[in-house]
C-alpha positions in Angstrom: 89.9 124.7 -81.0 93.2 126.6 -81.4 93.8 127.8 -85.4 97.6 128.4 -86.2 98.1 131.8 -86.9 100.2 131.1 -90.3 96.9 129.5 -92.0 94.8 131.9 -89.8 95.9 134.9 -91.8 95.7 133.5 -95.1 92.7 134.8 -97.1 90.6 132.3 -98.8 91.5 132.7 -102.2 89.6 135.4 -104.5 89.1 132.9 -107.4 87.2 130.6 -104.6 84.8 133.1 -103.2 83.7 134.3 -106.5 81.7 130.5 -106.4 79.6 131.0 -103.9 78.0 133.9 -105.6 77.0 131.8 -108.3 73.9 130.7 -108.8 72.6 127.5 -110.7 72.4 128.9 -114.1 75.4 131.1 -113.8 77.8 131.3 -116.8 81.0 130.5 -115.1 84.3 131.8 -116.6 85.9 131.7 -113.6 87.9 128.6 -113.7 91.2 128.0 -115.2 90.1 124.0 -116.0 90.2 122.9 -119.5 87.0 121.2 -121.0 88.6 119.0 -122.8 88.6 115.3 -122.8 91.6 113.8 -121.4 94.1 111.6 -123.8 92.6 108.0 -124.3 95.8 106.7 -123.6 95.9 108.6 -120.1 92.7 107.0 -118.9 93.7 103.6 -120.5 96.7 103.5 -119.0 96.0 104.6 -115.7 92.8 101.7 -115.4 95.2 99.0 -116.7 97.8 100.1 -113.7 94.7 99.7 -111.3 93.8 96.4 -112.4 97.3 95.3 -112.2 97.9 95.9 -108.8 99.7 99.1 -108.9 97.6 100.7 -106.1 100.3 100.5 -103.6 102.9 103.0 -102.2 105.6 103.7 -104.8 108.9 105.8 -104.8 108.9 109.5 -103.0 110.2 111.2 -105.9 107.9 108.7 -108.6 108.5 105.7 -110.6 111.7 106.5 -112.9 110.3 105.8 -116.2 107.9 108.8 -115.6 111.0 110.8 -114.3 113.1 109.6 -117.6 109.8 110.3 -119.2 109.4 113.6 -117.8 112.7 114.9 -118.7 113.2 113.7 -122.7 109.7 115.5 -122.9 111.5 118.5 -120.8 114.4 118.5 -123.1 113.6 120.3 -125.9 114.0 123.4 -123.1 117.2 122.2 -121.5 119.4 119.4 -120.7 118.2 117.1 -117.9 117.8 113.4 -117.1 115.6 111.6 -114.4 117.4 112.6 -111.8 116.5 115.8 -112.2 112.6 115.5 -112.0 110.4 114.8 -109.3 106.9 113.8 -109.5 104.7 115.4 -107.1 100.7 115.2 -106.3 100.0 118.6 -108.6 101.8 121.1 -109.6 100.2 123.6 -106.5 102.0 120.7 -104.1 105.1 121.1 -106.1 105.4 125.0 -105.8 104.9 124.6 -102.0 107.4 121.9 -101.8 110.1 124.0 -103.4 109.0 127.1 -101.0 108.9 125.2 -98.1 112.7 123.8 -99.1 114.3 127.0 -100.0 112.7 129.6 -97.7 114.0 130.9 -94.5 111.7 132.5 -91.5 112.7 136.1 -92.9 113.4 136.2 -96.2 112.0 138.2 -99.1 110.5 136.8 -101.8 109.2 138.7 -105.3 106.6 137.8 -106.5 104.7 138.7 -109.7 101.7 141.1 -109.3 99.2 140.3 -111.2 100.4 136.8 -110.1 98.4 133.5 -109.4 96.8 133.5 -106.2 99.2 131.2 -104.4 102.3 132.8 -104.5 101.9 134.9 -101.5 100.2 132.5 -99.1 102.9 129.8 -100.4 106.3 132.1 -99.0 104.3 133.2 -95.8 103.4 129.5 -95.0 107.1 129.4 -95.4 107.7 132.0 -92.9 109.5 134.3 -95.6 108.0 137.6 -96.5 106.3 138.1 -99.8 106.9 141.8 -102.0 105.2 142.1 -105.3 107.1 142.9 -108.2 105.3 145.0 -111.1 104.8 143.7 -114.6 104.7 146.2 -117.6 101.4 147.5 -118.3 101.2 147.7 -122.1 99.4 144.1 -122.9 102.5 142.6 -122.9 102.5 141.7 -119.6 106.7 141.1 -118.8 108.0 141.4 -115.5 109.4 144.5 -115.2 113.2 144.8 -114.4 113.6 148.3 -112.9 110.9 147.9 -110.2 112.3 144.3 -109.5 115.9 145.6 -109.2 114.8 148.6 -106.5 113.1 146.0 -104.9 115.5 143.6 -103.9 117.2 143.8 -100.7 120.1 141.9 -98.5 117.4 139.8 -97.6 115.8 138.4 -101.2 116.3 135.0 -101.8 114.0 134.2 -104.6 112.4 135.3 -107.4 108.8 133.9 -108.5 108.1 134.2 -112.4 105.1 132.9 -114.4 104.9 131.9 -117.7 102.7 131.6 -119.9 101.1 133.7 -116.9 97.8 133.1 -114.8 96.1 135.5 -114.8 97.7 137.6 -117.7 98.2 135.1 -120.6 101.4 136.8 -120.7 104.6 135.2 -122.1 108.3 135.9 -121.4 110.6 137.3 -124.1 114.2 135.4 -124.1 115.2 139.1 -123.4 113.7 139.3 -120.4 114.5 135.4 -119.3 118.0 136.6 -120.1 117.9 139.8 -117.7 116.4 137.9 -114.8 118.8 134.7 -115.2 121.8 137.4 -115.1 120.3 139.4 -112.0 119.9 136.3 -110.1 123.2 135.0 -110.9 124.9 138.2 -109.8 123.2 138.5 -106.8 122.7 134.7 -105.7 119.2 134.5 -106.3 116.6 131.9 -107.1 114.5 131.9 -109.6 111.1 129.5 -109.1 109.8 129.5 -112.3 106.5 128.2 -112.4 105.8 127.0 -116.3 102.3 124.8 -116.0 101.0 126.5 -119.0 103.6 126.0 -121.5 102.1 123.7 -124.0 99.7 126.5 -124.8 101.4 129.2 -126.8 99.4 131.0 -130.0 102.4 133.1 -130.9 105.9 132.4 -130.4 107.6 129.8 -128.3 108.0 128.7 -124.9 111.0 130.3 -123.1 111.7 127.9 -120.0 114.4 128.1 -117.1 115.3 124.4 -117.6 118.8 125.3 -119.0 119.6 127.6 -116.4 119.5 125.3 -113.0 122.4 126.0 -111.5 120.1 129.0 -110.6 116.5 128.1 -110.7 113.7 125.7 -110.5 111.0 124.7 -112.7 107.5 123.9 -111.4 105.2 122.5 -113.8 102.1 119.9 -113.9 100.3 118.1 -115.9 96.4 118.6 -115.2 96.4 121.7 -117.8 98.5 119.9 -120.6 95.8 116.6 -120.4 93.0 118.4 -119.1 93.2 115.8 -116.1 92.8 118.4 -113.6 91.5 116.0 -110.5 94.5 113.6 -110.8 96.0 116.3 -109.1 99.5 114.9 -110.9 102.5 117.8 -111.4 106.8 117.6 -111.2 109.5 120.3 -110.6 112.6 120.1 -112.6 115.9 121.2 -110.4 119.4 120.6 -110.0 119.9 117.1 -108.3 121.2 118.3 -105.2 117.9 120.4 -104.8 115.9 117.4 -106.1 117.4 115.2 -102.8 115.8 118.3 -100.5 112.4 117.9 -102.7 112.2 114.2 -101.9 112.9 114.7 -97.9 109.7 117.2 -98.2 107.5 115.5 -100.5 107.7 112.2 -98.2 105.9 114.5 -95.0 103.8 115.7 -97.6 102.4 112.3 -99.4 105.0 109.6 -99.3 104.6 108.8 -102.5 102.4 110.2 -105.6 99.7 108.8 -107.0 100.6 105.1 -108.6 97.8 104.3 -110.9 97.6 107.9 -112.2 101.7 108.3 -113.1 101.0 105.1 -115.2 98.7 106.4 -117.1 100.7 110.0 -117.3 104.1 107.6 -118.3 101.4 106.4 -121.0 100.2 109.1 -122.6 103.3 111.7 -122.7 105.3 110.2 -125.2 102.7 110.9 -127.9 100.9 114.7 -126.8 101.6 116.1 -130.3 98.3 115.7 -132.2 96.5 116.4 -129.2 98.0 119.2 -127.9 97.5 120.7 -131.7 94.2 120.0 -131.4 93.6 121.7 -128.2 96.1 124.9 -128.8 93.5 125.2 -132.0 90.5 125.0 -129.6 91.9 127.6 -127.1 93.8 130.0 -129.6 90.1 130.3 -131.4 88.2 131.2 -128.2 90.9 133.7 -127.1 90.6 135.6 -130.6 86.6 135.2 -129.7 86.6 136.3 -126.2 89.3 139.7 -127.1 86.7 140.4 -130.0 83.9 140.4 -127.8 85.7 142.1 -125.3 87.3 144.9 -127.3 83.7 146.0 -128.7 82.6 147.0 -125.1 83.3 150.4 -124.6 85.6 151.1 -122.0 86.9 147.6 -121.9 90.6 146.7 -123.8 92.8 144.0 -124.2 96.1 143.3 -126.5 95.2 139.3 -127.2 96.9 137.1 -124.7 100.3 134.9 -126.5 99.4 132.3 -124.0 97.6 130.1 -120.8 93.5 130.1 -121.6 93.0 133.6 -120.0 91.9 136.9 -120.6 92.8 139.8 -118.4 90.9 143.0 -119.9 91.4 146.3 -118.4 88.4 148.6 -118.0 88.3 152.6 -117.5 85.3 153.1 -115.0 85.5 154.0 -111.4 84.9 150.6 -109.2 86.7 148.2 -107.9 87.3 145.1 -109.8 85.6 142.9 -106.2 82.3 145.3 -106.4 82.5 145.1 -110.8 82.7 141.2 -110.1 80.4 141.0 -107.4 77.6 142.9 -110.1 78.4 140.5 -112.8 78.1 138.1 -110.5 74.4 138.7 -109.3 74.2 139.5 -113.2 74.9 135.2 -113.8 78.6 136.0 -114.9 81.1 134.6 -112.7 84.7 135.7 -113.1 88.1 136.8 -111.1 88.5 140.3 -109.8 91.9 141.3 -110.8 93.1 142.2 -107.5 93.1 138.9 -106.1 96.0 139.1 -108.3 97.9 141.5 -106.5 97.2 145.1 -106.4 99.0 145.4 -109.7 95.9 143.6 -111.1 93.3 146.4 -109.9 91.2 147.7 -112.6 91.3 144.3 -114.5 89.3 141.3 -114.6 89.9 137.8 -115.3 88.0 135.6 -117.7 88.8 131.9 -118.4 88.2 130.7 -122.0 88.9 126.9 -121.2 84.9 127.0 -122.1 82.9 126.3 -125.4 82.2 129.0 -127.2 78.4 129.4 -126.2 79.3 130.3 -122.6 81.8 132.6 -124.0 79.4 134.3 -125.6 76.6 134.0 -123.1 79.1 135.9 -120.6 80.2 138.5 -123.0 76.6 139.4 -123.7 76.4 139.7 -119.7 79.3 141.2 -119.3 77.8 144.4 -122.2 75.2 144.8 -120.7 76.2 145.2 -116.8 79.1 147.2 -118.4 76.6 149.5 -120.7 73.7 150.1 -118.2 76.4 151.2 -115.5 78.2 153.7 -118.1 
């Protein structure tokens, strides 16, 4: 049978293939899905709507108390109501809604390198054409102005930014939010700023683009904040007008997102603080065990991530981060290559610390001794 050649050339992403190396006792750092218990409200919430009949198609864009939900929580960033949210089935569905909205066959989009796997598949599903954009190397991790600024052409449309970042940890300054907002305004450019992590911050605060939408959009989702990863449950935040355009797309996506589950999300999110204390304790202490652990193999270095569950070391010896992944792989580690990041993240690896601390430590012990015998 005939494959179309838009999902023909897309690679399978690099986080995925790492999997099938694993074997049955492998210590798997690979996966960015927090271990975590979901709230008990969530789960309550979401059975009661089952039993009660709410199994059957609901609104495109989501029930409006979840929207008017979404947007009070949202408004500590910015000033928005209901009608500026959608719901969508996960935040993934909702970045490819917005691409598939506001790209054109042809455009140029910029996209963060090292930068979540989907970015680049995302704009050329949409037919636009995808250019990295560097982010500064010194731990730090913010996107870095001058190569964006030589990289934008009559044809850029839109700007992708992470934060907290995936796979970095990194976390935007208000001084570079404030560079990039005035760039895009000057030269009529959208910023899609995808913001899934932002309930997990060790230092500082969340800097979000939901005050700025006359000239960007916010993706974000909830399987990270409630660890409810296979509700597959995420929203955008936009300007109405771009909302309408969301709702036209999401409806030859899904119809309509999942009804039981958005109960149980409308149940839960008025009432996240204590456990989202309790779980930005949990993380912050694996990152500061993981960067130990890492920092005391020679050769290997990383400035502690401000943010997301992930660390993103950099080592100094001469292989490829697929072939270093590949050994630690047949060692019983499993973790990212950096350049399925983008070949910005070459020479780094990523490791997920949404895992107890035992497997932590079971992979850095792996991970010293791969890394000694080869040096």
């Amino acid at each position: 049978m005939k494959i179309a050649k838009r999902i023909a050339d897309i690679p399978m992403s690099g986080i995925r293939k790492m999997f099938d190396l694993a074997g049955p006792d492998s210590v798997n750092l690979g996966l960015g899905e927090p271990d975590l218990a979901p709230p008990k409200a969530a789960i309550e919430g979401m059975s009661r709507a089952a039993e009660n009949g709410f199994n059957k198609y609901g609104p495109t864009a989501g029930i409006p108390a979840l929207r008017d939900a979404v947007a009070r929580y949202y408004g500590k960033y910015g000033k928005v109501d209901g009608g500026n949210i959608i719901i969508t089935p996960s935040g993934s569905s909702a970045l490819l809604e917005i691409t598939q909205s506001m790209i054109d066959p042809g455009d140029e989009v910029l996209i963060p390198s090292p930068g979540f796997v989907i970015y680049s598949p995302h704009v050329s599903l949409a037919a636009g054409t995808p250019v990295e954009y560097r982010l500064t190397d010194d731990g730090l991790f913010q996107p870095d102005l001058e190569d964006i600024e030589s990289k934008i052409t009559p044809r850029t449309t839109m700007i992708i930014v992470n934060t907290p970042s995936n796979p970095t940890g990194g976390v935007l300054t208000e001084e570079s939010k404030k560079a990039l907002v005035d760039l895009a305004r000057e030269r009529g450019i959208t910023i899609l700023s995808d913001e899934v992590y932002n309930e997990f911050i060790y230092e500082g605060s969340h800097v979000s683009f939901a005050d700025c939408l006359d000239c960007a959009v916010v993706a974000n989702g909830f399987s990270k904040m409630m660890a409810v990863t296979g509700w597959r449950m995420g929203y955008a935040i936009a300007d109405e007008g771009v909302v309408d355009t969301l709702v036209k797309m999401q409806y030859h996506v899904c119809a309509s997102p999942n009804m039981p589950a958005m109960y149980g999300i409308l149940e839960a999110l008025p009432n996240m603080d204590d456990y989202l204390d309790n779980a930005r304790k949990v993380f912050k202490a694996r990152r500061d065990l993981i960067c130990a652990r890492l920092n005391e193999i020679d050769g290997v270095s990383i400035v502690p991530p401000r943010g997301a569950f992930y660390a993103f070391p950099s080592y100094d010896m001469d292989i490829s981060s697929v072939d270093l992944a590949n050994t630690l792989a047949k060692a019983g580690l499993i973790c990212t290559p950096g350049s399925a990041f983008g070949s910005y993240g070459e020479g780094h690896l990523r490791f997920s610390y949404a895992a107890d601390e035992s497997k932590i430590q079971s992979g850095m012990d792996i991970l010293a001794k791969v890394i000694g015998g080869m040096r």
